[in-house]
LOLUMPA-489809 format. One line per field, with one value per residue (C-alpha): x, y, z. Coordinates in nm, 3 decimals. Example, Ala and Ser with C-alpha at 12.3 -4.5 7.8 and 13.67 -1.06 7.14 Angstrom:
X <- (1.230|1.367)
Y <- (-0.450|-0.106)
Z <- (0.780|0.714)
***
This chain:
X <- (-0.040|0.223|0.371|0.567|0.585|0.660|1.012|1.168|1.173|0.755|0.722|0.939|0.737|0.399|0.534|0.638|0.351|0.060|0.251|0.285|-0.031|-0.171|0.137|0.107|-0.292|-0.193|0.093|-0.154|-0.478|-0.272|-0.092|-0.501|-0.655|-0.388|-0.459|-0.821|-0.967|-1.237|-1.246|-1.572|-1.315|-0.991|-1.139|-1.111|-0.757|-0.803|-1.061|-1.349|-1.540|-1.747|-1.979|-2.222|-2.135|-2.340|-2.562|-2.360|-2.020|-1.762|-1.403|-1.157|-0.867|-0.626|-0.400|-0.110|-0.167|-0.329|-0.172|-0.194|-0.577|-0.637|-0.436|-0.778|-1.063|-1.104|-1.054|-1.301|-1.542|-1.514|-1.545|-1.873|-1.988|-1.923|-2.040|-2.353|-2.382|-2.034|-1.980|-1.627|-1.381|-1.129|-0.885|-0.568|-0.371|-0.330|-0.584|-0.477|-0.595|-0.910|-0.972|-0.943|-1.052|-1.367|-1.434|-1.419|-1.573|-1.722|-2.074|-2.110|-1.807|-1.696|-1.387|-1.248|-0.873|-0.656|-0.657|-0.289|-0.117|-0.186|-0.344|-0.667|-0.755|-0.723|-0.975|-1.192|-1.222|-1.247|-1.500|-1.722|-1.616|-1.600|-1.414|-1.525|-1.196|-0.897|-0.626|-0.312|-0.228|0.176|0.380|0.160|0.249|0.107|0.226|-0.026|-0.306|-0.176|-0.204|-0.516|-0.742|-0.580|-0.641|-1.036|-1.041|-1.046|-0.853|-0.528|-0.375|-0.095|-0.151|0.053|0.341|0.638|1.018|1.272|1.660|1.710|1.425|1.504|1.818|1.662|1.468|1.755|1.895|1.561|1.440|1.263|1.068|0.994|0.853|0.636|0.484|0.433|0.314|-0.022|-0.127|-0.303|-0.185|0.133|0.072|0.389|0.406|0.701|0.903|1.196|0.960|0.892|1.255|1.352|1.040|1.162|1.507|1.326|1.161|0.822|0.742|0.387|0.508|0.424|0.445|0.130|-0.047|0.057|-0.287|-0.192|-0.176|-0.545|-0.664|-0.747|-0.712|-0.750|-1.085|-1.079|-1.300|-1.397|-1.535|-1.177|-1.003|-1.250|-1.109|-0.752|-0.781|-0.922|-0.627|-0.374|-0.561|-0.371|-0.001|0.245|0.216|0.417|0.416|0.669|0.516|0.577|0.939|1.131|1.442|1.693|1.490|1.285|1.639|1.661|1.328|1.353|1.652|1.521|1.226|1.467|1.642|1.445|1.439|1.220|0.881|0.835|0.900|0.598|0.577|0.390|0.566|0.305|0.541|0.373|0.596|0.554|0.573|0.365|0.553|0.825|0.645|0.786|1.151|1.025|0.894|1.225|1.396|1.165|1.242|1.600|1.541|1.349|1.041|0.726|0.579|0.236|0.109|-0.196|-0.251|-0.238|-0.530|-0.265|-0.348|-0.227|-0.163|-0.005|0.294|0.341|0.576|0.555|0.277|0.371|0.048|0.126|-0.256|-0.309|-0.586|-0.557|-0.295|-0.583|-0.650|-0.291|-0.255|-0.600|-0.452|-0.147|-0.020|0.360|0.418|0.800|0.767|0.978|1.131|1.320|1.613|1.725|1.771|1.359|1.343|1.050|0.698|0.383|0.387|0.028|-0.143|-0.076|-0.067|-0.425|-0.528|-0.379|-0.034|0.293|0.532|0.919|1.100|1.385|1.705|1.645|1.278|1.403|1.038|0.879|1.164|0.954|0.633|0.892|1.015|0.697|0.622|0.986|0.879|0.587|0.744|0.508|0.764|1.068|1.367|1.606|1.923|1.951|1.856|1.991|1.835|1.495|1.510|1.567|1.301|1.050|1.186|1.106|0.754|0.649|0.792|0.602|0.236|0.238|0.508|0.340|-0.021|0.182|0.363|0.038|-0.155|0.088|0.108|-0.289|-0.306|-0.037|-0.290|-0.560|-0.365|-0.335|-0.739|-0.778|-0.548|-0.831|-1.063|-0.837|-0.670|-1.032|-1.097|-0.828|-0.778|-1.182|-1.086|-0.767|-1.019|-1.328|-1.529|-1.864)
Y <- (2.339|2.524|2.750|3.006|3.116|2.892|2.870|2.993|2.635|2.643|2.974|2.904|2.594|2.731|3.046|2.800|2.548|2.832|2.941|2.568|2.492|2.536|2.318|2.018|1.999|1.983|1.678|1.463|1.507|1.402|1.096|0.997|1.029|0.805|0.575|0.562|0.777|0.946|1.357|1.437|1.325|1.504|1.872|1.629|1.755|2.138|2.106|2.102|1.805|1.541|1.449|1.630|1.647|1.454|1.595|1.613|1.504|1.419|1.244|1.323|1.030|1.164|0.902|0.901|0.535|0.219|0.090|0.365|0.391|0.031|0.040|0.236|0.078|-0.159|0.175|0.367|0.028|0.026|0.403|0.402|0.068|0.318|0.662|0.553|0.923|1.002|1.040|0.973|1.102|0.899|1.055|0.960|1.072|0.764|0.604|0.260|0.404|0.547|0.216|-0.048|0.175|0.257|-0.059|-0.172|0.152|0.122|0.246|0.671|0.664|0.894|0.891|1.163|1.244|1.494|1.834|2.016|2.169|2.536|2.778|2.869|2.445|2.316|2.646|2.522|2.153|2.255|2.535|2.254|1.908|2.123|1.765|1.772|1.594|1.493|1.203|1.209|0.858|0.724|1.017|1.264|1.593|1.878|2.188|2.417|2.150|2.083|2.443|2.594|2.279|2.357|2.733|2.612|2.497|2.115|1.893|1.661|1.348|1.153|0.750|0.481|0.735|0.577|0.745|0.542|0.604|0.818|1.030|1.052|1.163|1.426|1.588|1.618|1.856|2.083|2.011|2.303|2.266|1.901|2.016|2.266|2.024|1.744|2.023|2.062|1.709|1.616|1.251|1.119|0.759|0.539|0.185|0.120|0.186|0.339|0.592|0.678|0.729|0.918|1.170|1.192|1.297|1.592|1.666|1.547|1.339|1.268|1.069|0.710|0.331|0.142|-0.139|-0.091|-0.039|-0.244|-0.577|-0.532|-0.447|-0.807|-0.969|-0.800|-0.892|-1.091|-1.230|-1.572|-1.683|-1.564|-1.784|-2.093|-2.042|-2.017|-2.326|-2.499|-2.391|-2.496|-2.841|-2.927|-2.837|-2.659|-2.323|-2.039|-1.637|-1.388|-1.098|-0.690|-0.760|-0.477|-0.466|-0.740|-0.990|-1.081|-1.233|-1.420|-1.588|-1.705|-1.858|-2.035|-2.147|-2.335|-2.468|-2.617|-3.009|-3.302|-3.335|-2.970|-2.978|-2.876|-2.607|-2.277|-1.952|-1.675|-1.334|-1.022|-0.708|-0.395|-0.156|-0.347|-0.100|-0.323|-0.630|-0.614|-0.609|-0.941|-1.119|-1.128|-1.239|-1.525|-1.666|-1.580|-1.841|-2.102|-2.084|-2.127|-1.812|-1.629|-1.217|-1.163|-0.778|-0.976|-1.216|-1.524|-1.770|-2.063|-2.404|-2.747|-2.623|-2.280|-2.245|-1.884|-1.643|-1.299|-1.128|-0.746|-0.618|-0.385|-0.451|-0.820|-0.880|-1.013|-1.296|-1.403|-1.441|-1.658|-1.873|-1.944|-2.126|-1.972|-1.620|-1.489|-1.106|-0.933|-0.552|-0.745|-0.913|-0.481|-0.171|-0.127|-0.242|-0.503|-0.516|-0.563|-0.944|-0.896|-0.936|-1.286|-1.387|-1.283|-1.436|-1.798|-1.766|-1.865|-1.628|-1.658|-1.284|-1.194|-1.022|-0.685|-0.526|-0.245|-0.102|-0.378|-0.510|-0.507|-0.722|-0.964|-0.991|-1.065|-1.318|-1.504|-1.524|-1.692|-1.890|-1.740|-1.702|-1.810|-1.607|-1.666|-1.521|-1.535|-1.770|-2.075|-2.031|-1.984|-2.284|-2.486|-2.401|-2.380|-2.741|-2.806|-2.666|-2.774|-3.117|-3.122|-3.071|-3.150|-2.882|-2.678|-2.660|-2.651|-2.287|-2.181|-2.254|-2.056|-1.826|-1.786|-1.788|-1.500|-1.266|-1.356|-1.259|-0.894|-0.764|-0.730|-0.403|-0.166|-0.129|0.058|0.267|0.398|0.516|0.655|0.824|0.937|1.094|1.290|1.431|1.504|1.282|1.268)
Z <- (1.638|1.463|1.741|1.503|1.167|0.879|0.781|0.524|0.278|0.353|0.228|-0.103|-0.159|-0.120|-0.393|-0.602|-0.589|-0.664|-0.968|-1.104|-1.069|-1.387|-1.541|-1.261|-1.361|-1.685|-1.634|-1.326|-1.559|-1.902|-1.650|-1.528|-1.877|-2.020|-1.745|-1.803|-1.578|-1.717|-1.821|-1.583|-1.317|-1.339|-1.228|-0.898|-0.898|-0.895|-0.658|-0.834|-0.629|-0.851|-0.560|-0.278|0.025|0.283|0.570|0.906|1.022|0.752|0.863|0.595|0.502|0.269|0.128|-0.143|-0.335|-0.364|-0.030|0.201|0.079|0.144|0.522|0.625|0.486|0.787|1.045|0.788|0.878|1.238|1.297|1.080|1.263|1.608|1.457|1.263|1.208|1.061|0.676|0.549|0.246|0.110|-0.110|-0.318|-0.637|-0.886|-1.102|-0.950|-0.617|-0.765|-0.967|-0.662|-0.355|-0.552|-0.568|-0.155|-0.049|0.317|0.393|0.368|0.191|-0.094|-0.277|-0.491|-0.604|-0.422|-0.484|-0.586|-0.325|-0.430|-0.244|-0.477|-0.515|-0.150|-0.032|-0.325|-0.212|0.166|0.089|-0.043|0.126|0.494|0.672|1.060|1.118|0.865|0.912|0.716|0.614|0.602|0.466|0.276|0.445|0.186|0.351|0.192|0.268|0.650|0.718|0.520|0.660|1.076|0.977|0.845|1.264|1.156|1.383|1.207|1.248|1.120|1.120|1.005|0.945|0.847|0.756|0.645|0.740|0.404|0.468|0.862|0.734|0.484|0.731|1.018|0.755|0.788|1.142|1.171|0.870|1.004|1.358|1.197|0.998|1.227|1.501|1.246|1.414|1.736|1.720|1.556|1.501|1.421|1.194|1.373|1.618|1.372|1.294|1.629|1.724|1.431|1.520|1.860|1.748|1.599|1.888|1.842|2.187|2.062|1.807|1.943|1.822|1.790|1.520|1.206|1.018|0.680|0.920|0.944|0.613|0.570|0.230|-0.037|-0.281|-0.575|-0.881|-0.743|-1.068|-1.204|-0.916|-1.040|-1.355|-1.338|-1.086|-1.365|-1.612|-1.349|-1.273|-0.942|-1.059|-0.799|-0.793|-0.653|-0.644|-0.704|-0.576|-0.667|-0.822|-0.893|-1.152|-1.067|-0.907|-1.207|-1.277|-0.912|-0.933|-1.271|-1.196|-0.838|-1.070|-1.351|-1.032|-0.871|-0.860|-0.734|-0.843|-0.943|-1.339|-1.426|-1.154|-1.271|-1.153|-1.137|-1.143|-1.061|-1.153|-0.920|-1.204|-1.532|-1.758|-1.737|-1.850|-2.240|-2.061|-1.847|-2.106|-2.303|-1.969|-1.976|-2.282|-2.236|-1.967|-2.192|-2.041|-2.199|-2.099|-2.134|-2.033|-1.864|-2.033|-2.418|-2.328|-2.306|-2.126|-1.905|-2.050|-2.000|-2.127|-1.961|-1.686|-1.598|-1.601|-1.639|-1.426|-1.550|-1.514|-1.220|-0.902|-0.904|-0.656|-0.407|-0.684|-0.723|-0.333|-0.322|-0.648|-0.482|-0.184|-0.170|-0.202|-0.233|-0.142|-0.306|-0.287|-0.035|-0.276|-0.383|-0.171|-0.210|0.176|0.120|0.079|0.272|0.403|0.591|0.242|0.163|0.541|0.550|0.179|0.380|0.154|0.292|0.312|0.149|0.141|0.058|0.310|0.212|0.434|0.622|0.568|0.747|0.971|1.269|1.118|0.973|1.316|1.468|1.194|1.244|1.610|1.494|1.230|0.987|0.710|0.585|0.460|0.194|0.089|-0.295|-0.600|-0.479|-0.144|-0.289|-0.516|-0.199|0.023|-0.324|-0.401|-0.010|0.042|-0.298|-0.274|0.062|0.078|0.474|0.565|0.339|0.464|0.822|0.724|0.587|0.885|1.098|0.859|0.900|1.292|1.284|1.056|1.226|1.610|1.395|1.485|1.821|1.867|1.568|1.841|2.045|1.784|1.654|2.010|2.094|1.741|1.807|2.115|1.930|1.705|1.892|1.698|1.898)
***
């Protein structure tokens, strides 16, 4: 608990976020409309709740995107499996969040979109949501909502946190503003141990290590009538993913994929862009490269002839993993730092990143221990170890399997983490 009064940036902040509110509803609910989120839902954001509040004891998870949100759905399943009596609230800020968390929601769950960080809107959602407990997930430290819900008497904590070097950095400039945040939580729970130590430099010694709740979301849900499909369209070619590509490495894996040799000519690249606004941009890249190419979001679909499927549709990562049997994470071939490798691993993909995954250095190291994935250093590199796996079903089906075992070795450490994050909280 904060043990003295907030500092000086805080109180700026908080001044500045009450009189914006009116013009940040304005910009979130325009952004959600556009995205397809309907009207009788965007009140969600000034607090206005959209659902009742169930009878007894409600645990709050307040998340900032589609991947935080996901990281608890299997801690949102145990807890509920071990407090048949406990209610939970999941909430997030983007439509994507809304759209594919809505959709996996465990039992006496509710989801609604974050409130703004003024002052008037986070006493209206408390006022009627009343959360027994709330846990922070990753980095979504709201100073006006840390310290109006610890002043409401509910107990906080932080899981999953994670701070990269630039933001460790950042907030050694402000320590004091950092402690008084973090000191709104009971438990600081660390990804990784890089977190931990840069927490510790600020002087928070609760900040501790432990699992790193996306390596047991499990695999994310698909349409299997969808998968039956596009396994027809495909009829037994090689396949490979290029997974969450950012700017620049559209560029590497089309040119591993028009390298490549052996018996992989008529080898179907399924490229996944992290942001799908830049899809238009990708598409001309792929014809720059001579590919036969078709987009998901224009109703094009696969034939004999294409050799690259532009996937820019949102919430069907989970069928893309299950389609294909070599994943290339990427984020990890720019300064992004890499994306989240348990996802395939736990759909049965094999896993090829990239040098670059600062932000999950320590579950690439597990998995290299493991030999659960493969690294490569550029183009060239790629279109070698595609040309290798793809040319070889046995070695393969053998990455995959290890690949497998190492998601499935990922479970056994939930159990603990719900009890002792039950215990943090008071959760009866």
């Amino acid at each position: 608990m904060p043990r003295n009064p907030a500092p000086l940036p805080v109180r700026l902040y908080g001044v500045a976020a009450n009189l914006l509110e009116r013009l940040a509803y304005k910009r979130v609910s325009e952004n959600l409309s556009r995205q397809g989120i309907p009207a009788n839902r965007l009140p969600e954001r000034q607090g206005h709740s959209t659902a009742p509040r169930p009878h007894g004891d409600l645990l709050w998870f307040h998340a900032a995107s589609v991947g935080e949100s996901l990281s608890v759905l299997r801690l949102i399943e145990h807890l509920g499996d071990t407090h048949p009596d406990l209610s939970f609230l999941i909430t997030s800020g983007t439509a994507t969040s809304a759209q594919i968390v809505g959709k996996r929601l465990p039992p006496r769950t509710t989801h609604q979109f974050a409130p703004l960080d003024s002052h008037r809107v986070v006493l209206r959602f408390l006022d009627h949501w009343c959360p027994s407990a709330a846990v922070f997930v990753e980095s979504e430290l709201w100073p006006q909502m840390l310290r109006l819900t610890q002043a409401a008497g509910v107990p906080l904590a932080l899981v999953n946190a994670r701070i990269s070097d630039a933001s460790a950095r950042n907030w050694k400039r402000f320590p004091r503003t950092a402690r008084y945040l973090m000191d709104h939580f009971r438990l600081i729970h660390c990804q990784d141990d890089r977190t931990a130590h840069h927490l510790r430099d600020l002087g928070l010694a609760q900040a501790e290590p432990g699992l790193n709740l996306k390596s047991v979301a499990g695999p994310l849900p698909f349409d299997r009538n969808e998968l039956h499909r596009m396994q027809g369209l495909i009829a037994g070619r090689p396949v490979w993913l290029a997974a969450s590509t950012h700017p620049g490495e559209d560029e590497v894996v089309l040119r591993a994929h028009r390298a490549m040799t052996g018996g992989n000519a008529d080898a179907l690249l399924i490229l996944v862009p992290r942001h799908p606004e830049r899809a238009h941009d990708i598409e001309r890249r792929i014809a720059e490269h001579r590919f036969e190419g078709a987009r998901r979001s224009t109703g094009m679909t696969i034939t004999g002839q294409t050799r690259v499927y532009l996937a820019d549709t949102l919430g069907e990562m989970g069928l893309w993993y299950a389609l294909s049997p070599l994943t290339c994470v990427c984020g990890s071939f720019s300064d992004v730092g890499g994306h989240n490798p348990f996802e395939p691993a736990h759909a049965g993909s094999a896993v090829l990143h990239g040098p670059h995954y600062a932000n999950f250095a320590e579950a690439y190291a597990q998995m290299q221990a493991a030999n659960a994935c493969v690294e490569v250093a550029d183009a060239d590199d790629l279109s070698a170890k595609l040309t290798t796996y793809l040319d070889d079903p046995a070695a393969l089906d053998a990455l995959r399997d290890r690949t497998r075992a190492f998601a499935a070795t990922q479970g056994g450490a939930l159990e603990d983490f719900a009890t002792t994050l039950s215990k943090a909280l008071g959760l009866r």
